[in-house]
C-alpha positions in Angstrom: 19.1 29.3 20.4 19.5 30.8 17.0 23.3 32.4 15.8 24.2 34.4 13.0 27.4 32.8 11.4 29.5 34.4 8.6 31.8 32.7 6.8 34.9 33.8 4.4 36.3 30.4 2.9 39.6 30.9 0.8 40.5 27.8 -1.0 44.2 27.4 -0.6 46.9 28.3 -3.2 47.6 24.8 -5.4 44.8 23.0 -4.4 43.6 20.5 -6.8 40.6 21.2 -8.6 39.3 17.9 -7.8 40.0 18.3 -4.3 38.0 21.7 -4.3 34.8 20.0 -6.2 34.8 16.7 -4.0 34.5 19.2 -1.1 32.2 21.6 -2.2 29.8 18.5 -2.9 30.2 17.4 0.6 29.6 20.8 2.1 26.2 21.1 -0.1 25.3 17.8 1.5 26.0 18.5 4.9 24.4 22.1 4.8 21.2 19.4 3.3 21.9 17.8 6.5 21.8 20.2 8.8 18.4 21.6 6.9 16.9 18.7 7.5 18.3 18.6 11.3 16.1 21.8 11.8 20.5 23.4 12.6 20.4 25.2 9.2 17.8 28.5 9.1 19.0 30.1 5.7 22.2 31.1 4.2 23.4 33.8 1.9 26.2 34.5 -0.2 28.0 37.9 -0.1 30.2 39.6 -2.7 33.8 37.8 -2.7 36.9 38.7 -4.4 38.3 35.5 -6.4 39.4 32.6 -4.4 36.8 33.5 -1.2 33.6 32.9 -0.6 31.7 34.9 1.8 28.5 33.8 3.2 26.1 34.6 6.3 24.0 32.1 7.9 21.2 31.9 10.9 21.8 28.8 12.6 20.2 26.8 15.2 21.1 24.8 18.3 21.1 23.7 21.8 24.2 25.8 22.7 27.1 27.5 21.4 28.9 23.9 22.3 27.1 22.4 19.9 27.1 24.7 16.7 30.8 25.2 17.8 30.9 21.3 17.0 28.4 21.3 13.8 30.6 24.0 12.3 33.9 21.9 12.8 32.7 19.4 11.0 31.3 20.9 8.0 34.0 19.7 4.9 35.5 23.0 4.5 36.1 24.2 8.1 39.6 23.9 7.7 39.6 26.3 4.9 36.9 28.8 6.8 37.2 31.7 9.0 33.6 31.8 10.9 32.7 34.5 13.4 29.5 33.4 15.1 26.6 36.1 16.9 24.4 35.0 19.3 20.8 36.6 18.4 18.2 36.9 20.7 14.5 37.8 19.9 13.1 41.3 19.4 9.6 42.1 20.4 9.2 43.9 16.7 10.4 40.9 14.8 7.7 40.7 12.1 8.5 36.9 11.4 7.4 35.9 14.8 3.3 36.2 14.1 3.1 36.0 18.2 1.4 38.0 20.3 3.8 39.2 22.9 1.9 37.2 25.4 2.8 33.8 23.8 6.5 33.4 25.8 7.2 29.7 25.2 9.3 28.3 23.1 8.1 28.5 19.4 7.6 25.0 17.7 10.0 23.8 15.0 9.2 21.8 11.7 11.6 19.2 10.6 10.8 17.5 8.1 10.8 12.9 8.4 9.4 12.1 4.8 7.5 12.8 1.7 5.2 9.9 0.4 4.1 9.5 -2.8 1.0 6.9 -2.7 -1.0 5.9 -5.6 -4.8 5.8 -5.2 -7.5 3.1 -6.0 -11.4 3.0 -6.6 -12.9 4.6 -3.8 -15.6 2.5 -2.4 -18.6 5.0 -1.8 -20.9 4.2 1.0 -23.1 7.2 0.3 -25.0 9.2 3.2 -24.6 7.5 6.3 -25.8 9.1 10.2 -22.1 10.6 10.1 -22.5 11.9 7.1 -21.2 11.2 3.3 -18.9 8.2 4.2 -16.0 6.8 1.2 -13.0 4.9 2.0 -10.1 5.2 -0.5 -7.6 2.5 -1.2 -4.1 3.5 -1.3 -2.6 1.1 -3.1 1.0 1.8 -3.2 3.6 4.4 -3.4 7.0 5.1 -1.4 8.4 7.6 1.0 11.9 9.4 1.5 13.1 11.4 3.9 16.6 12.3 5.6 16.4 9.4 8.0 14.1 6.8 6.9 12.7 5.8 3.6 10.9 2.7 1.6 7.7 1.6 0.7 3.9 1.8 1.5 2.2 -1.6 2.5 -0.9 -1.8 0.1 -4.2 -3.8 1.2 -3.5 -2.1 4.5 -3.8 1.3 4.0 -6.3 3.9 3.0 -8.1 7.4 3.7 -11.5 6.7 5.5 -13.4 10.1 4.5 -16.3 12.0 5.5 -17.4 14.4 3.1 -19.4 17.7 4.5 -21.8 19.0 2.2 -19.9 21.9 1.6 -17.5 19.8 -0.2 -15.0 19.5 3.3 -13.5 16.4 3.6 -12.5 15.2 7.2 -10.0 12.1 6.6 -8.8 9.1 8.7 -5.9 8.3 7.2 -4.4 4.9 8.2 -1.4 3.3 6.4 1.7 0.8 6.5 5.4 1.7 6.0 7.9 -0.4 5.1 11.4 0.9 5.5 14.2 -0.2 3.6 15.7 -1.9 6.5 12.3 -4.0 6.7 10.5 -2.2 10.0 7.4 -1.6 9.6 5.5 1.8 10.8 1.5 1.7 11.6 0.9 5.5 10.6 -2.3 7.3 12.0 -3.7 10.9 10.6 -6.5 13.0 11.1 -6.7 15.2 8.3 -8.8 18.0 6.8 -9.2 19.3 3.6 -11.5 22.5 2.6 -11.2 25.4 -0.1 -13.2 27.6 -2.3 -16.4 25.4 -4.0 -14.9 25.9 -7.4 -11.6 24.3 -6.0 -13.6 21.3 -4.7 -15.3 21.1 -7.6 -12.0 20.5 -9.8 -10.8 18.0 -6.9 -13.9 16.2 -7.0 -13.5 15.5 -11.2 -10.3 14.2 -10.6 -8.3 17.4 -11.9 -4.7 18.2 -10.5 -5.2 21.0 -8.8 -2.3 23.1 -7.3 -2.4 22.3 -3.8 -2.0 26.1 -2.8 -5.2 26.5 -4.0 -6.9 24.5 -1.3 -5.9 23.5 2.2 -5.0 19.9 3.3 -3.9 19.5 7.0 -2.8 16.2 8.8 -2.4 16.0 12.5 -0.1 12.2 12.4 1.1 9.7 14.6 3.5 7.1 14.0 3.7 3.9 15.7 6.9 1.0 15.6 8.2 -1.7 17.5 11.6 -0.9 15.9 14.1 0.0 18.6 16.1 2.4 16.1 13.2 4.7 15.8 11.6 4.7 19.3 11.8 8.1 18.3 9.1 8.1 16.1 6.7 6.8 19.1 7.2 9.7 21.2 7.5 12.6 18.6 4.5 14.9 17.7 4.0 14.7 13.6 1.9 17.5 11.1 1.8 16.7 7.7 1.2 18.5 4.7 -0.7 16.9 2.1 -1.6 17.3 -1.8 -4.5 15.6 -4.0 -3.4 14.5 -7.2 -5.4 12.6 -10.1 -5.1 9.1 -9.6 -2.3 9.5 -6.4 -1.7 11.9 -3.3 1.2 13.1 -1.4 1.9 13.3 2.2 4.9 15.2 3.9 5.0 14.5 7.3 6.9 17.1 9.7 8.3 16.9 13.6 7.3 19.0 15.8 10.5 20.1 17.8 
């Protein structure tokens, strides 16, 4: 269910100015939070005399129970007057991109890390009966994300590639993640990436290239024996990826 929530703080009179700053940085981190959650849509501000702050939010959640609870906890809740709509969908909401006959629930992304790998000599195998054939090394690198972060395993990961000849690359991504609690994470991605031949071309020489110039897709699944994040076994993952000179990035999504 998505809300629309409004909120008018007014810091108290005589509050201590370091009592105001220590909880504005912990409502900037929770609202982070609640991003991340997939709770936290966007949020405004509004024109405020001095002393308030107005804002408007769209919110999601499972019930008005449970934004009800998210908002109480927020740091400044004690010092906010919130007035919370529910919204429903309209069939001429422009940001839906659905045809009306498409009724089901429409997937969230939330995002579970970024990873920074660095990448090492690819080994070239040349044209094989699948086609071009390369394996790159990835040889290092580390993630973060909201819930999980640490490092990638090297000597057991790299992108297994077959490249089309119109410069397509179809990838099998396989890698090892390390978390900073010491579970490890087998991680699994079949990934394309295609663009104009120009763009290719730039790729191919080893330019950086902004990656909104090309498209690079990854449908991912994560594997663990790590009771903590079972989650990870049964969740559905996309990433979004990006081809640097000598490293590529990876941010992995949930599909909620």
């Amino acid at each position: 269910m998505e809300f629309l929530v409004e909120f008018d703080v007014h810091v108290p009179d005589g509050a201590a100015r370091s009592e105001v700053e220590e909880r504005e940085s912990n409502e900037a981190a929770a609202a982070a939070k609640l991003a991340a959650e997939g709770h936290l849509v966007r949020i405004w501000k509004r024109p405020a005399a001095s002393g308030h702050t107005k804002a408007v939010g769209v919110y999601r959640a499972d019930s008005r129970t449970q934004l009800d609870g998210l908002l109480r906890a927020l740091p400044l809740a004690d010092w906010m007057r919130v007035t919370v709509t529910p919204l429903e969908p309209h069939p001429n909401d422009p940001g839906t991109r659905r045809p009306s006959r498409f009724r089901l629930p429409r997937p969230d992304l939330t995002p579970v890390y970024r990873l920074d790998a660095t990448l090492g000599e690819p080994l070239d195998l040349g044209e094989t009966v699948q086609g071009h054939r390369r394996i790159v090394p990835l040889t290092g690198g580390s993630f973060t994300g909201p819930e999980i972060s640490g490092t990638l395993v090297p000597g057991a990961s790299a992108d297994w590639q077959t490249v089309l000849p119109d410069g397509t690359a179809l990838g099998d991504i396989r890698y090892t993640l390390r978390t900073d609690g010491g579970d490890l994470l087998s991680v699994r991605s079949r990934a394309v990436r295609h663009g104009p031949a120009e763009v290719l071309a730039r790729l191919g020489r080893g330019e950086d290239v902004d990656p909104g110039e090309y498209t690079f897709r990854a449908a991912t699944q994560i594997e663990t024996a790590a009771p903590a994040l079972d989650w990870l076994n049964r969740g559905v993952f996309l990433g979004v990826a990006g081809r640097q000179a000598a490293s590529v990035i990876y941010e992995t999504y949930l599909v909620g």
